[in-house]
C-alpha distance (Angstrom), angle and dihedral (degrees) to the residues before:
residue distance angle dihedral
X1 . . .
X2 3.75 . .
X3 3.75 102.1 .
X4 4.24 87.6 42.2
X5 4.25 87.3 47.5
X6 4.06 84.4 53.4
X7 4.19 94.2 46.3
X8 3.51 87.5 41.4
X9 3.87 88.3 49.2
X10 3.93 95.1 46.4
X11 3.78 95.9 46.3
X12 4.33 92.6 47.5
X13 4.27 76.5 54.5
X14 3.66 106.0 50.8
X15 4.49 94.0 26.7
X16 3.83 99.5 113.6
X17 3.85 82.3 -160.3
X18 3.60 96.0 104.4
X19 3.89 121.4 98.2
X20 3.76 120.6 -90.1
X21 3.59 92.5 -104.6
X22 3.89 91.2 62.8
X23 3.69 93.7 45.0
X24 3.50 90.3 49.9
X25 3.83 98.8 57.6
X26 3.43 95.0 38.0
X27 3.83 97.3 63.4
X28 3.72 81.9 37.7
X29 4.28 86.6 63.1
X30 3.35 84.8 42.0
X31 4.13 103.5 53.6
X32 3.66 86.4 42.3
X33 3.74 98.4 53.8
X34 4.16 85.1 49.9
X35 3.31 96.5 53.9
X36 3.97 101.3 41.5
X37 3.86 82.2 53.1
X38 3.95 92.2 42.2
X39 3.91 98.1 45.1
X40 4.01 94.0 41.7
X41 4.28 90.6 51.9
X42 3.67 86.0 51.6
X43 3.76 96.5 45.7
X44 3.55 97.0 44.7
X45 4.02 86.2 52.7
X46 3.67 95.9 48.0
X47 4.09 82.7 54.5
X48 4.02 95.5 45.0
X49 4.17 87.4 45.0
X50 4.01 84.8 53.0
X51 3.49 96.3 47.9
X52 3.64 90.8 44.3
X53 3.92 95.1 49.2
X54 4.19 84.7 49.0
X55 3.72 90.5 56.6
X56 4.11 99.3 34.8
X57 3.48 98.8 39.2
X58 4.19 123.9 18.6
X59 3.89 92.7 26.2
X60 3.91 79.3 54.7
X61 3.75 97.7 68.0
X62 3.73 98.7 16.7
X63 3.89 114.2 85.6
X64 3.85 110.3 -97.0
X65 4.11 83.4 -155.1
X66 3.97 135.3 -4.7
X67 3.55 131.1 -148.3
X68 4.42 106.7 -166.7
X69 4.01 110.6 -176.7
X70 3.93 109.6 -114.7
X71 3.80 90.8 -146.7
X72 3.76 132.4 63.0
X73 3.84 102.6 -114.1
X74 4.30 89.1 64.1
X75 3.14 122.9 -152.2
X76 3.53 112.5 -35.7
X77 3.89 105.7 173.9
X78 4.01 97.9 44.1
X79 3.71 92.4 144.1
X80 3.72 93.5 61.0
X81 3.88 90.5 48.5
X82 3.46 93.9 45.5
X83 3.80 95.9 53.6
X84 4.11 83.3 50.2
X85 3.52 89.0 52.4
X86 3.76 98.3 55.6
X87 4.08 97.8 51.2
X88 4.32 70.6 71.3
X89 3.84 102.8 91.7
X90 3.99 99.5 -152.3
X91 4.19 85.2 62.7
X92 3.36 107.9 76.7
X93 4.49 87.7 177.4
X94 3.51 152.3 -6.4
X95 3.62 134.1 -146.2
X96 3.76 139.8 173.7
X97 3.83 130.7 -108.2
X98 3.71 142.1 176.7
X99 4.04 112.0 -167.9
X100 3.61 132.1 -167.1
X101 4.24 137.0 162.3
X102 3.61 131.1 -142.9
X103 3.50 141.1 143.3
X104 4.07 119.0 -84.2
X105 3.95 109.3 -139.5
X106 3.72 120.7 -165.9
X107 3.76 112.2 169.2
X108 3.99 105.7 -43.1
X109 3.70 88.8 -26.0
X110 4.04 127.3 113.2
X111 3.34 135.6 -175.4
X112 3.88 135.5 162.1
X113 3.64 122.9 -113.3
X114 3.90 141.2 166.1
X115 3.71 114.3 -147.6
X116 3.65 121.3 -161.2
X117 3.45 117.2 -156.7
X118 4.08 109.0 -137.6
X119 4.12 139.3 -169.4
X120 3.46 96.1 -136.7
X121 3.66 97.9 -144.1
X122 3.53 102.6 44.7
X123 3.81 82.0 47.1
X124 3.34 93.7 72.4
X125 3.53 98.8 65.2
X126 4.15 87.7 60.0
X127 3.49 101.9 38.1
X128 4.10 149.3 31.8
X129 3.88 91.7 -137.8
X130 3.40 94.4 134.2
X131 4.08 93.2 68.8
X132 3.67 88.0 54.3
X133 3.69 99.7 52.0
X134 3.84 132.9 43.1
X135 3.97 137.5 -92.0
X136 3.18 98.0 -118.4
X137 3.78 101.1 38.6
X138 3.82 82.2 52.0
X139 4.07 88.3 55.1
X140 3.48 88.6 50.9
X141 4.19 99.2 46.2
X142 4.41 81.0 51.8
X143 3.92 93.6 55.2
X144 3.35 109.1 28.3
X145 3.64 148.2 37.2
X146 4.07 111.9 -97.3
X147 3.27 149.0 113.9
X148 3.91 136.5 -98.7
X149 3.90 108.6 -146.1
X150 3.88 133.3 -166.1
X151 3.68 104.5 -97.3
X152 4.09 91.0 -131.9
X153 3.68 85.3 41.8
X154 4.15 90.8 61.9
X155 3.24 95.4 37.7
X156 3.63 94.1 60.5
X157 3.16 85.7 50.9
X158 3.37 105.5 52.8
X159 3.70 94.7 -119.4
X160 3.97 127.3 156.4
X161 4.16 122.8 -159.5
X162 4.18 97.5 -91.8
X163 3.71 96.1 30.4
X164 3.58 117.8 125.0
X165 3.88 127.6 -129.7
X166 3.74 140.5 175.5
X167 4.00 126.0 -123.5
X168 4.08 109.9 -146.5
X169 4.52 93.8 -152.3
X170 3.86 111.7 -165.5
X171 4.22 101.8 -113.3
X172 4.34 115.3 -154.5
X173 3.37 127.4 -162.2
X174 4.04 122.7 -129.9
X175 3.89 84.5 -99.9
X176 4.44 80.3 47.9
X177 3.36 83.5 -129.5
X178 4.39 99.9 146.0
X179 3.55 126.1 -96.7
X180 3.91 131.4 -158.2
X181 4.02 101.7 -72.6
X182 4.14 106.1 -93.6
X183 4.11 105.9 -127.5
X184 3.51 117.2 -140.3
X185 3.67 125.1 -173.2
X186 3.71 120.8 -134.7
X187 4.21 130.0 175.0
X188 3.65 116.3 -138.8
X189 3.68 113.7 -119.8
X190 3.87 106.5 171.6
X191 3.65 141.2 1.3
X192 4.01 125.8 -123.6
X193 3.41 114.9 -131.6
X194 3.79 118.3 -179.3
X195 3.85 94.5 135.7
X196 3.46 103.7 -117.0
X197 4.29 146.0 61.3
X198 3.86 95.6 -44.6
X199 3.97 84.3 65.9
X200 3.51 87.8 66.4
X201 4.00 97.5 37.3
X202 3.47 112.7 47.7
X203 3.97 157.3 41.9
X204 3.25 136.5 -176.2
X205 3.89 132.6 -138.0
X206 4.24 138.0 169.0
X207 3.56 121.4 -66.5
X208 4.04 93.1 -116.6
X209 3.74 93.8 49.9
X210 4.13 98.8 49.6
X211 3.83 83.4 52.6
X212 3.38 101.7 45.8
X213 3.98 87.1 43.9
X214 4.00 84.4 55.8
X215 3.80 105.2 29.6
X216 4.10 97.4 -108.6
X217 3.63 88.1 151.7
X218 3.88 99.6 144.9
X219 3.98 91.9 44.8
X220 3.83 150.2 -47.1
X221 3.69 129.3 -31.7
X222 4.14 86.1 -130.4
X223 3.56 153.4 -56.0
X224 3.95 138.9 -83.1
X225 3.78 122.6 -147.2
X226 4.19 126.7 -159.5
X227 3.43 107.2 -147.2
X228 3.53 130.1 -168.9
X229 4.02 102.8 -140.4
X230 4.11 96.8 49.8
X231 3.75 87.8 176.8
X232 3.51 91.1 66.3
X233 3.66 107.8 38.4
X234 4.03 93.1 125.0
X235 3.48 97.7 60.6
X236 4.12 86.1 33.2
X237 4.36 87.0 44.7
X238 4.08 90.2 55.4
X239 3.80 95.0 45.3
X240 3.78 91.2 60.2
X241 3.49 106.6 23.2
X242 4.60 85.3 62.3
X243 4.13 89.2 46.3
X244 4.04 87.6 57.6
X245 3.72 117.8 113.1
X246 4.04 91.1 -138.8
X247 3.67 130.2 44.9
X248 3.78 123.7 -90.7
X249 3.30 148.4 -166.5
X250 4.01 99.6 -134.0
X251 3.99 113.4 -151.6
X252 4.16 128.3 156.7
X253 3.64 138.5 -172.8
X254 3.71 94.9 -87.1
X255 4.10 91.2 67.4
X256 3.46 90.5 68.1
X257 3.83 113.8 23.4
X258 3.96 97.1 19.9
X259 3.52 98.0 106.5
X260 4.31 81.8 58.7
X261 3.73 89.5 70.6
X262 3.23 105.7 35.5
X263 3.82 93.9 54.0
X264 3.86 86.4 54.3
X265 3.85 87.7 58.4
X266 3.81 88.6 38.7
X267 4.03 91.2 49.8
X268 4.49 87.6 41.7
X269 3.54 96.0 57.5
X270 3.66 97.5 42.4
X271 3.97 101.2 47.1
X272 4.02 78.4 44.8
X273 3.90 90.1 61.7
X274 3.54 101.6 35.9
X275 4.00 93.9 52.4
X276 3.53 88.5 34.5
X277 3.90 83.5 65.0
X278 4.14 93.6 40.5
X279 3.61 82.8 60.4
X280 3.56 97.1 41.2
X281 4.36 88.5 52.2
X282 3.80 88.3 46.0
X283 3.68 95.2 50.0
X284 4.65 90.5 49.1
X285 3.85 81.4 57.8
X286 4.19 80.8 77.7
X287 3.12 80.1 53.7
X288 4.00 91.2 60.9
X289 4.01 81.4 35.0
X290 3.68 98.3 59.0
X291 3.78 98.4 47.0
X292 3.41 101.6 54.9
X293 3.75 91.6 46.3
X294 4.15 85.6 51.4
X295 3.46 91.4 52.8
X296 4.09 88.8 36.0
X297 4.19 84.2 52.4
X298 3.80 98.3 39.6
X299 3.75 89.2 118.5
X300 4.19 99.1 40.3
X301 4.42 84.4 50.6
X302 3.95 86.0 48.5
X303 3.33 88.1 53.8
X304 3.35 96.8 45.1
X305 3.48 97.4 47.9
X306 3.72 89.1 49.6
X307 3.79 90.1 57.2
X308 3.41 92.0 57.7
X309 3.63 110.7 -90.0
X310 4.29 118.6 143.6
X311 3.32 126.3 -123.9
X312 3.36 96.8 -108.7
X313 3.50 97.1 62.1
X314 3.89 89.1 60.0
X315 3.53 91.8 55.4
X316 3.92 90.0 55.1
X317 3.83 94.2 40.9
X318 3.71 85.5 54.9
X319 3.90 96.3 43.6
X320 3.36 90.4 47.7
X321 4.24 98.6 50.9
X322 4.40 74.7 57.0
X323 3.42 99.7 39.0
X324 4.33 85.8 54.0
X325 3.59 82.5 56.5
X326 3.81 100.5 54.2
X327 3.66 88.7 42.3
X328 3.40 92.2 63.2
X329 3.43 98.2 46.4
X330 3.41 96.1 51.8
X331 3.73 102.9 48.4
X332 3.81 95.8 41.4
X333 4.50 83.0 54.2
X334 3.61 92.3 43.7
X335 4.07 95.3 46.8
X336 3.53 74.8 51.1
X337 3.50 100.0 42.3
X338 3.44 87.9 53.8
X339 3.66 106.7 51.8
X340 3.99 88.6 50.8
X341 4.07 80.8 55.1
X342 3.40 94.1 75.8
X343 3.78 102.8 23.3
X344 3.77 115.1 36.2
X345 3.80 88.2 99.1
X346 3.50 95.2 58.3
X347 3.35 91.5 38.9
X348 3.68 98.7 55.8
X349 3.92 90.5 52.7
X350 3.41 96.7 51.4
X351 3.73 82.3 51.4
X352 3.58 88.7 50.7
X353 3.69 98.2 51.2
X354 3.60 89.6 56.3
X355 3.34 97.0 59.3
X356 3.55 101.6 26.9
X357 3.50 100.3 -131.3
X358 3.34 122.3 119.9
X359 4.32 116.1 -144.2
X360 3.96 104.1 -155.4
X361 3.27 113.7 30.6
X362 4.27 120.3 -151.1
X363 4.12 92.0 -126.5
X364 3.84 94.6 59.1
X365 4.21 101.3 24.9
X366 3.54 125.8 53.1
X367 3.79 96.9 -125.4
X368 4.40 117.3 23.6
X369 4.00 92.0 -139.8
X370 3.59 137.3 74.2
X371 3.94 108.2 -118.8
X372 4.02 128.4 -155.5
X373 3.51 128.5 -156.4
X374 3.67 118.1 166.7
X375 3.58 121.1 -148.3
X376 3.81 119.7 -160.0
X377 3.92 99.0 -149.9
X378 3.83 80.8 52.9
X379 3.91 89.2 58.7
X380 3.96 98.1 44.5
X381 3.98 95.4 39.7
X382 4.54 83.9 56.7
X383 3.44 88.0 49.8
X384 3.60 102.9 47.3
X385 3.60 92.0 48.2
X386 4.02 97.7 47.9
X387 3.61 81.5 43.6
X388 4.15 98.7 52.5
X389 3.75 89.4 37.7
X390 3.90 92.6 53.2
X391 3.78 85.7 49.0
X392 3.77 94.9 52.5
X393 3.76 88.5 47.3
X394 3.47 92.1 69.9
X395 4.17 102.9 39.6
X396 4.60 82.0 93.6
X397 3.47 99.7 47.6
X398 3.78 98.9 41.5
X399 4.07 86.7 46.6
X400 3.38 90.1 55.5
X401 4.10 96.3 51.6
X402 3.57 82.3 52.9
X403 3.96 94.1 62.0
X404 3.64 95.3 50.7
X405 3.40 111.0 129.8
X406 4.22 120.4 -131.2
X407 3.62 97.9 -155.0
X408 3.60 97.2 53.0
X409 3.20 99.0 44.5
X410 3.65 96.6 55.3
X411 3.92 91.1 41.1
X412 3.89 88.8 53.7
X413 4.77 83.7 56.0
């Protein structure tokens, strides 16, 4: 009776003998279920490719954690600490910094910027700066005095690599009472182009030059750490920062660009519940589906049941016409799904060349492209649940074919 129950099934599916009505909502079940499963592949991509491009590329040149020296002097003995630091097997390096702000003037133009002065060598231990900026602007940063600016940053300021430019820097008196801003006068030697806010943010200079700028004299400002678990540099940031032999001011990545990944988990779990239920309301319209074809196929299930056949072999035949229907859906929105898994990125800027309008912009996000990254778990766990919803959606309907009665049916012809 099985293998009967499942022809049965399959034929009640694909029979265009039902009314128009019937047709109608079934393909309607059926478009909804592909794209709920469509739309939430290509969400959940656009959120992995987000988290991925926080990770890969601003958590690459932002500080995972920083250690600032509470007193004046700095920290004088940073190579000591740093080679502490390391025997730690979450920090994977260390590297010096000295920071300051100020205002950039060029002509009547003024913009804000924080430049953080760098030892290029030891830099690379802490940071993938170098794919962000190029060769020769890096040959230039190791021999000469200069600064690295934020691409967006010299554009809006008009600014050209060899241009010069001053830097307005806040002064205090020992009372920190403010001083008229000290102006410092920098050449720009390379642009940084990472595609996102730190282009309009930040520049970078040497080591010797931030200090001087800042009076550092007796050491660095602070240190940076690379740690392996970025996700859990607070708790990672305290541990160290309390086992140091000077006192710090402890900061990490999360202060500053925290609220970027947690609105990317935030934005993940929603979309996932509200397609979840566009899926589920698509897949109760077999519901809708499945009783009018029992009541369409009162006479074929009396007939059936007169022949011989149980009841639960009606219920299946039933479940099964659904279940074809959910199928469907789902693997035509997951093909789908799929294909916008790998391509919605390119898509989207080839839609965004056509119209030239460009959707996230690199002075408000922290990258100015949509990124993909498809996750296979992400694809099976969409499927299963259109699947097991489509499959619940039909447990009424198929119940009630079963409890047709043959005697009144073929009393009422």
């Amino acid at each position: 009776m099985g293998n009967l129950a499942f022809k049965i099934g399959l034929r009640y599916a694909r029979s265009q003998a039902h009314n128009r009505f019937i047709r109608f909502i079934s393909a309607s079940s059926t478009i909804g279920i592909a794209l709920g499963c469509c739309v939430l592949i290509w969400v959940l991509s656009a959120m992995n490719g987000f988290e991925r491009e926080l990770k890969n590329r601003l958590l690459s040149v932002v500080p995972h954690i920083e250690f600032s020296a509470v007193n004046a002097t700095g920290i004088t003995d940073w190579q000591s600490i740093a080679a502490n630091l390391t025997q730690n097997k979450e920090v994977l390096g260390v590297a010096p910094f000295v920071r300051f702000s100020g205002l950039i003037q060029n002509q009547n133009a003024l913009k804000p910027v924080e430049i953080r002065g760098i030892d290029w060598q030891a830099e690379q231990q802490v940071s993938d700066l170098k794919s962000y900026v190029s060769a020769n602007a890096i040959a230039r940063f190791q021999n000469k005095e200069g600064v690295i600016l934020g691409a967006g940053l010299a554009e809006s300021l008009n600014l050209s690599i060899g241009d010069n430019f001053d830097v307005l820097v806040p002064q205090l008196d020992k009372d920190k009472r403010l001083l008229p801003p000290k102006s410092i006068r920098f050449e720009l030697i390379g642009l940084l182009k990472t595609g996102g806010q730190l282009d309009h943010a930040v520049g970078f200079t040497q080591l010797p030059l931030a200090a001087k700028a800042t009076g550092w004299t007796q050491g660095v400002q602070g240190i940076r750490l690379k740690i392996d678990d970025v996700f859990n540099a607070s708790k990672i940031a305290n541990e160290l920062g309390y086992s140091l032999p000077v006192y710090v001011y402890v900061q990490d990545w999360t202060r500053q660009f925290g609220h970027v990944y947690n609105d990317i988990q935030l934005v993940r779990s929603i979309m996932y519940l509200i397609l979840a239920l566009v899926i589920a309301v698509a897949c109760f319209n077999i519901v809708s589906t499945l009783v009018m074809a029992v009541n369409e196929k009162q006479g074929d299930i009396a007939i059936l049941r007169t022949m011989g056949m149980p009841a639960n072999s009606v219920v299946q035949t039933f479940m099964l016409q659904g279940l074809y229907h959910g199928l469907l859906g789902t693997s035509v929105g997951v093909g789908f799904g799929v294909l916008g898994g790998f391509y919605l990125s390119d898509w989207l800027a080839w839609f965004e060349r056509l119209i030239g309008f460009q959707f996230l912009s690199s002075d408000i996000y922290f990258i100015d492209f949509l990124p993909t990254q498809l996750v296979w778990s992400d694809v099976w766990i969409t499927a299963v649940v259109a699947i097991v919803m489509s499959l619940l959606a039909t447990i009424y309907p198929a119940l009630k074919a079963a409890t047709v009665d043959p005697a009144q049916v073929v009393g009422k012809v």
